[in-house]
C-alpha positions in Angstrom: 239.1 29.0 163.4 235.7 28.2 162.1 235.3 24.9 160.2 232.1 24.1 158.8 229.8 20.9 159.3 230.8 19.7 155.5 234.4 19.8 156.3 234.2 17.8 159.2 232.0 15.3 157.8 234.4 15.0 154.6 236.8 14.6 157.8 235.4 11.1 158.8 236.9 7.7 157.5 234.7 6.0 155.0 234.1 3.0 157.2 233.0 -0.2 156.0 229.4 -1.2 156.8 229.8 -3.9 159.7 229.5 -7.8 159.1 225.8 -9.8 160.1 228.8 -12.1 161.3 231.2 -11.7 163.4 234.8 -13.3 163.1 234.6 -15.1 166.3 232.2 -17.3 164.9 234.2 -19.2 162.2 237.1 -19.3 164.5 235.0 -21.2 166.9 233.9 -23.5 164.1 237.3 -24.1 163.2 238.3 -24.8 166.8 236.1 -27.1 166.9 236.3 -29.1 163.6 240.4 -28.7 164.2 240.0 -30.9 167.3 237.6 -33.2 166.1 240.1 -34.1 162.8 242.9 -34.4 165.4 241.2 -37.2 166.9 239.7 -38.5 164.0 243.5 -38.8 162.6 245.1 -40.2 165.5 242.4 -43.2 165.7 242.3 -43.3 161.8 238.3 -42.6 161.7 237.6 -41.8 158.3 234.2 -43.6 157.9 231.0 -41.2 157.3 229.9 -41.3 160.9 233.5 -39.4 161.4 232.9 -37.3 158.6 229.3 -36.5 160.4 230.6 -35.7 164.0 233.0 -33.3 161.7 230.6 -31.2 160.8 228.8 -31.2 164.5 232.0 -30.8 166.1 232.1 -27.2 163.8 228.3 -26.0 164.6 228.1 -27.0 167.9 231.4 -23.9 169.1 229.6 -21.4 166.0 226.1 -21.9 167.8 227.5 -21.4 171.3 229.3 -18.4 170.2 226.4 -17.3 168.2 223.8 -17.4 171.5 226.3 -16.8 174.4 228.8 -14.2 172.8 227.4 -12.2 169.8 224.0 -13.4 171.0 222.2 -13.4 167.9 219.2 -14.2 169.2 218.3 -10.7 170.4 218.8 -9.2 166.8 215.9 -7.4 165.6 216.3 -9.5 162.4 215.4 -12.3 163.9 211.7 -11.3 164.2 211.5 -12.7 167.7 210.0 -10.2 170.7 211.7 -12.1 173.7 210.1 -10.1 176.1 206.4 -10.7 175.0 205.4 -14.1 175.1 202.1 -14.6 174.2 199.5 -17.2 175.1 199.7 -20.5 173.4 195.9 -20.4 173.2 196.7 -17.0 171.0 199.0 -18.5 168.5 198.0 -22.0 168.3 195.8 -21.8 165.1 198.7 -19.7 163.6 201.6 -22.8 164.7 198.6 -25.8 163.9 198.5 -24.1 159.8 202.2 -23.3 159.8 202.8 -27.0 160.5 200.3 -28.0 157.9 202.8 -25.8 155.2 206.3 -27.1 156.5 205.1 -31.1 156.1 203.3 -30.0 152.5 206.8 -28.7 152.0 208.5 -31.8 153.4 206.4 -34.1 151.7 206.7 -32.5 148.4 210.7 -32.6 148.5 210.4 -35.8 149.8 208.5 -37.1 146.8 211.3 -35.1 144.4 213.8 -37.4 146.0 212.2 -40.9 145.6 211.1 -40.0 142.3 214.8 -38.8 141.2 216.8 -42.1 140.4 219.8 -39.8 140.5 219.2 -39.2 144.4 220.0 -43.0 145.1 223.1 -43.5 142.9 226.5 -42.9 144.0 227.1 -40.1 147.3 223.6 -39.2 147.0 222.6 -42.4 148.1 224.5 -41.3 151.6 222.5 -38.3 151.7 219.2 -40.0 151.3 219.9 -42.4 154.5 220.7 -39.3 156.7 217.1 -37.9 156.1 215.5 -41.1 156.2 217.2 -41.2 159.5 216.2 -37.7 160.4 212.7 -37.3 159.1 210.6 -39.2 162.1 212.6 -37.2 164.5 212.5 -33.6 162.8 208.6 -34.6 162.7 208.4 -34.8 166.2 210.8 -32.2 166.5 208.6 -29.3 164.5 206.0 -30.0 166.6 206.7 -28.1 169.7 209.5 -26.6 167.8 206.6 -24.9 165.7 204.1 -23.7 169.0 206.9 -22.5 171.4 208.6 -20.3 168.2 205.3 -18.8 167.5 204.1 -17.0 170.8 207.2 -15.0 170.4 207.3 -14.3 166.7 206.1 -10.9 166.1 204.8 -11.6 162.7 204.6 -15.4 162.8 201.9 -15.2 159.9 204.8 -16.0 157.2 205.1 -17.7 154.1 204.8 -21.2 155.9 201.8 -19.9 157.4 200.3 -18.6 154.1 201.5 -21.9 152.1 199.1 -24.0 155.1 196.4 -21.6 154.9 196.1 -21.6 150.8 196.0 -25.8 151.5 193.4 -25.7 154.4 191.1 -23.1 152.0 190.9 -20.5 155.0 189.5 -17.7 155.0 191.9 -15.0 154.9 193.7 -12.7 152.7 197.0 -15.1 151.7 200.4 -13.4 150.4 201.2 -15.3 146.8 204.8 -13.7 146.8 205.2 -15.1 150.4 204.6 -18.3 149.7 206.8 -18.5 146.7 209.4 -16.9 148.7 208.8 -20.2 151.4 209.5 -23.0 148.2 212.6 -21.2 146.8 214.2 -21.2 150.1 213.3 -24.7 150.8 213.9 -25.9 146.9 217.7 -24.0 147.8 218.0 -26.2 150.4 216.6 -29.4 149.5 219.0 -29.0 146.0 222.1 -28.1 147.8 221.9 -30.5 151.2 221.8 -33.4 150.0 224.5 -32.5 147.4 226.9 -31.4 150.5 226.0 -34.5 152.7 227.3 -36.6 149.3 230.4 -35.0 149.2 231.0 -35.0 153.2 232.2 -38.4 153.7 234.3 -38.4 150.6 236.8 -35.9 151.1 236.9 -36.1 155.0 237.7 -39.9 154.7 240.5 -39.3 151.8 242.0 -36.1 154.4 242.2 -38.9 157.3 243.4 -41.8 155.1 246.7 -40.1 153.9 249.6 -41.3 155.1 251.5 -39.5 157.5 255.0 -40.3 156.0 253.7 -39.4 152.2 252.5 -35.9 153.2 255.8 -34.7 153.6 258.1 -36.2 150.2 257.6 -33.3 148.2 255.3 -30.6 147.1 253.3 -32.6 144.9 251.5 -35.0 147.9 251.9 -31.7 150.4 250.2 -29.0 148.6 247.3 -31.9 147.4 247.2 -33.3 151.4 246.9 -29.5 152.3 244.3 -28.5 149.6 242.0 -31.7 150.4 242.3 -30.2 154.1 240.9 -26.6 152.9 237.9 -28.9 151.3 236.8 -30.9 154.6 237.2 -27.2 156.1 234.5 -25.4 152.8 232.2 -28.6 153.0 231.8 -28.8 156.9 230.9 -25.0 157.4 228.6 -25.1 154.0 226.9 -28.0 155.3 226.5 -26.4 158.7 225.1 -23.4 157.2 222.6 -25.4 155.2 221.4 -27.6 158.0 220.7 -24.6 160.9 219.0 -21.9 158.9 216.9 -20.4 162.0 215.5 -17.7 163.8 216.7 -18.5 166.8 220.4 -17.9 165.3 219.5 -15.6 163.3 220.3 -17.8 160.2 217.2 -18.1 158.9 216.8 -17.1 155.0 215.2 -13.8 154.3 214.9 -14.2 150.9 215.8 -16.5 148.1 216.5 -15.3 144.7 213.6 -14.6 142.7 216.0 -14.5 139.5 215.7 -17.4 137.2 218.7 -16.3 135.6 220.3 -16.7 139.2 219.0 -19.9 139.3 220.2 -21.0 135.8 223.4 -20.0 136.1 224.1 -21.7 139.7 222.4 -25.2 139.0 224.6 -26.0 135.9 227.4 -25.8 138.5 225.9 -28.8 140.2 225.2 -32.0 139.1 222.9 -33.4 137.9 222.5 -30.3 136.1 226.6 -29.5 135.8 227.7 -28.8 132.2 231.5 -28.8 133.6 231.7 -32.5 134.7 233.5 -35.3 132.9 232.6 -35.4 128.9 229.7 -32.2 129.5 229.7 -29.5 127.4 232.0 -26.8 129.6 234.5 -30.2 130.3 238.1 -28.3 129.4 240.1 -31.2 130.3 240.5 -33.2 127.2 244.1 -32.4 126.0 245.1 -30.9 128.8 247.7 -31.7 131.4 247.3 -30.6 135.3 250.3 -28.5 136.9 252.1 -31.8 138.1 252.7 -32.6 134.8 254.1 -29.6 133.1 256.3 -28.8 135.7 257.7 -32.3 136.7 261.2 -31.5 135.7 261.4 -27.9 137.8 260.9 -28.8 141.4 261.3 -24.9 142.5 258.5 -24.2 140.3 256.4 -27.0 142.1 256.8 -25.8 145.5 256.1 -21.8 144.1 253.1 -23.0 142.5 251.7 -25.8 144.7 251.9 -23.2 147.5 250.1 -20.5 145.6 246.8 -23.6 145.0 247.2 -24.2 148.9 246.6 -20.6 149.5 244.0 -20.4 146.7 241.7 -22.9 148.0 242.4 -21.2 151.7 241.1 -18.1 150.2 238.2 -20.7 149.2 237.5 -22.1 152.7 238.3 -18.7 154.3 235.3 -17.3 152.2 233.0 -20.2 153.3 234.3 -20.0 156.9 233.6 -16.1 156.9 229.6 -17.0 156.3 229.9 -18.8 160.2 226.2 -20.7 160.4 224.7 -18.6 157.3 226.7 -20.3 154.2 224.0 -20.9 151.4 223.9 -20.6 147.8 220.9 -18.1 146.4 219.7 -16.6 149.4 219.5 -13.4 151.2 221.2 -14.5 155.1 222.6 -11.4 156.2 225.2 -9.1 154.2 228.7 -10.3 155.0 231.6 -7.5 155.0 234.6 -8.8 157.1 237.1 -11.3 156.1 238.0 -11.9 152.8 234.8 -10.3 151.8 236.4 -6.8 152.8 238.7 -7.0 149.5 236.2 -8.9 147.1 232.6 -9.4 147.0 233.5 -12.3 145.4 236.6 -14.1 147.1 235.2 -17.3 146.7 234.4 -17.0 142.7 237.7 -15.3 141.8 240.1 -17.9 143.3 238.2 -21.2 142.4 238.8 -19.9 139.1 242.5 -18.8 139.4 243.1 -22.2 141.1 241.3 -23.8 137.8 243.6 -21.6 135.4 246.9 -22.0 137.2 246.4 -26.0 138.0 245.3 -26.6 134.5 247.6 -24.4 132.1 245.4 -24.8 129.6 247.1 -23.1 127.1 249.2 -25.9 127.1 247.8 -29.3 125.2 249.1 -32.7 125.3 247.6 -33.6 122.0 248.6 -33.5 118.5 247.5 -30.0 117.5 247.4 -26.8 119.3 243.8 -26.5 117.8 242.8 -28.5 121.6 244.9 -26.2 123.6 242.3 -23.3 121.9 239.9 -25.2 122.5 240.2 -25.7 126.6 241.2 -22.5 126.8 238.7 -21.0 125.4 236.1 -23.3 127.2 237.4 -22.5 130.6 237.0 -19.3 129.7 233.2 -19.7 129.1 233.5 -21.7 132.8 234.8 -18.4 134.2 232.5 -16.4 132.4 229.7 -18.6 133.7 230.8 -17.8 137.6 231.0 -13.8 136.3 227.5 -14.5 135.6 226.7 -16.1 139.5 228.0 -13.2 140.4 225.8 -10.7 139.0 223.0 -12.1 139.6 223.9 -12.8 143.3 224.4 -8.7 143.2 220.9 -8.0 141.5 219.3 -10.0 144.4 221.3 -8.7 147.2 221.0 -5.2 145.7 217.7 -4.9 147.1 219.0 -4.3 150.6 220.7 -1.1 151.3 223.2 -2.6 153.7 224.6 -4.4 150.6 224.5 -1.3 147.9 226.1 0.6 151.2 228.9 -2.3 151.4 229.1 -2.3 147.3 229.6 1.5 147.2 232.1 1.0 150.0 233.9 -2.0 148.0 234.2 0.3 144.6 235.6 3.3 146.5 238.0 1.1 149.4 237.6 -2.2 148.4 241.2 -3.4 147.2 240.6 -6.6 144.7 237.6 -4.6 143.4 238.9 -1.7 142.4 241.8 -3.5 140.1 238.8 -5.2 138.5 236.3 -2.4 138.5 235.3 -0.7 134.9 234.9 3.0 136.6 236.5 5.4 138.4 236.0 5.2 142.1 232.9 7.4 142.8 232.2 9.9 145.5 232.2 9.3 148.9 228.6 9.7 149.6 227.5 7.4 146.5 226.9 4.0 146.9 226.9 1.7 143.5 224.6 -1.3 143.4 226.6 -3.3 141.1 230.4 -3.1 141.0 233.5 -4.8 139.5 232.9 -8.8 139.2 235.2 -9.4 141.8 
């Protein structure tokens, strides 16, 4: 019998759009850091050279992976023509202005940090020796780095480029918006580096210092052992991802958010801008109790609910993990779809803040009046509202690319954690929604 063309189209499976990364490179990075914190363990090295060679012994497997496997390197969206080399003679006025942008660049983040008293106090203090340590090197490094990347570029002429050529007064037409582009991304990465390289040695050295015999006398020092685990596991991918944003792996950033309601809403996460930490004006703590405390007396309910945090903060680590060599806040790196990014857009949002609510109880209050319980709860609520609000704003930015309103459309009609959360129907299957559920 005759069946038309629309019947057989309505036939097909509504696929979801495929990942810029595939599985096999988290896996790879998890190898790898799982072999390094196995030695690191047995030898008790929990200094911050250890915590270092964790996150090297992560990129190195992800980058291998990335070039020999998926090999990322001959993605169109890397810009690179492999197969038409140019001259250096060609390029070399191109490489000579683009190197004149990057050290402007450098040298104004550099100057950010030694002005910022804040950058040489506490873990930040760490972070600054590890680029004093690496800045004569990545020098050097940028150098031919700069002239070999350029002769296969097809448009090398980019915002680094135009950055150099508005410094050295050329005479040529200059793209403002390109240039702007060039300082967010670096700003995102200058901000969020050195705020990962502080928090590197910390939790790796508390994961390696537990001992083995406490881990395993009840659910309490088990679930907090396993959760600090999850951590070292989020931190060494994130700082990965920070460290080798590149062309070469495809990693580079395409965009960062031109939002400054994007950017408001992610810096007061941070310090030294965070309004959640100690005594700020999101801190729900006071009167509160954490999960430990309240249910001391019931250890059934400690083991239910220390396991659901340990899978919570896996959920965490698994989002991170899923990014491979491309984790970073406020850019555009490639649209991710696999993982736990095929049931949320927003895996890593939603259970932070479940792990906050169910650890916390804040409905429940240690002090005198139930006027403080109120009064966490409904501050962790604003905390909560505040990551609804990342999340929007991460959406407006990526919304731009039709990969991502073709993944979004996909998440409101298939997606399974955002359609509970979603405030419509699930549309047709030909339309694709921008801006979903903030889940």
């Amino acid at each position: 019998m005759y069946q038309p063309n629309s019947l057989s189209l309505q036939a097909e499976p509504d696929r979801r759009p495929p990942s810029a990364v595939s599985s096999g490179v988290g896996l790879a990075g998890l190898a790898g850091l799982f072999a390094w914190v196995a030695v690191a363990w047995h030898y008790g090295m929990d200094g911050p050279y250890a915590a270092l060679t964790n996150v090297v012994a992560c990129a190195l497997p992800m980058v291998l992976w990335s070039l020999l496997v998926d090999k990322v390197h001959r993605n169109p969206s890397t810009g690179i023509d492999w197969n038409n080399v140019r001259p250096w003679r060609e390029t070399v006025e191109i490489s000579l202005t683009k190197l004149a942008g990057l050290w402007i660049t450098w040298a104004g983040i550099a100057g950010i940090y030694a002005t910022g008293r804040f950058y040489w106090e506490g873990g930040f203090a760490f972070s600054m020796w590890v680029f004093g340590a690496a800045a004569v090197p990545l020098f050097v490094l940028s150098i031919p780095y700069m002239l070999w990347i350029d002769r296969r570029l097809v448009e090398p002429k980019d915002g680094c480029w135009a950055l150099g050529a508005w410094a050295m007064h050329l005479d040529e037409p200059i793209d403002a918006q390109a240039i702007w582009n060039h300082l967010r991304g670096w700003a995102v990465k200058a901000f969020f580096l050195a705020f990962m390289l502080a928090i590197v040695p910390p939790g790796f050295g508390e994961f390696i210092r537990t001992q083995r015999s406490a881990v395993l006398t009840g659910p309490v020092p088990l679930a907090n052992w396993l959760i600090t685990f999850m951590f070292v596991i989020d931190v060494a991918f994130a700082t990965a991802g920070y460290i080798l944003a590149m062309r070469p792996l495809d990693t580079h950033i395409r965009s960062a958010t031109p939002y400054a309601a994007g950017w408001s809403a992610a810096l007061i996460c941070y310090p030294p801008f965070i309004l959640m930490a100690n005594g700020g004006p999101l801190d729900y703590h006071p009167g509160t109790a954490d999960w430990t405390y309240w249910l001391a007396d019931y250890p059934v309910l400690l083991w239910i609910v220390g396991a659901v945090l340990v899978g919570l903060t896996a959920i965490y680590a698994w989002a991170t993990m899923a990014f491979g060599l491309r984790f970073s806040n406020l850019t555009h790196r490639g649209i991710l779809t696999h993982g736990p990014y095929a049931f949320s857009r927003h895996p890593a949002y939603l259970s932070k803040n479940l792990f906050w609510w169910i650890s916390t109880i804040p409905v429940l209050t240690t002090a005198d009046s139930w006027t403080s319980a109120a009064r966490s709860t409904a501050i962790l609520a604003v905390v909560s509202g505040v990551y609804y609000w990342r999340a929007k704003t991460e959406e407006w930015h990526l919304g731009a690319d039709p990969v991502y309103r073709a993944y979004s459309g996909w998440m409101v009609r298939r997606g399974l954690v955002t359609r509970l959360f979603s405030s419509s129907p699930p549309r047709g299957e030909g339309d694709h929604a921008q801006h979903g559920g903030g889940a």
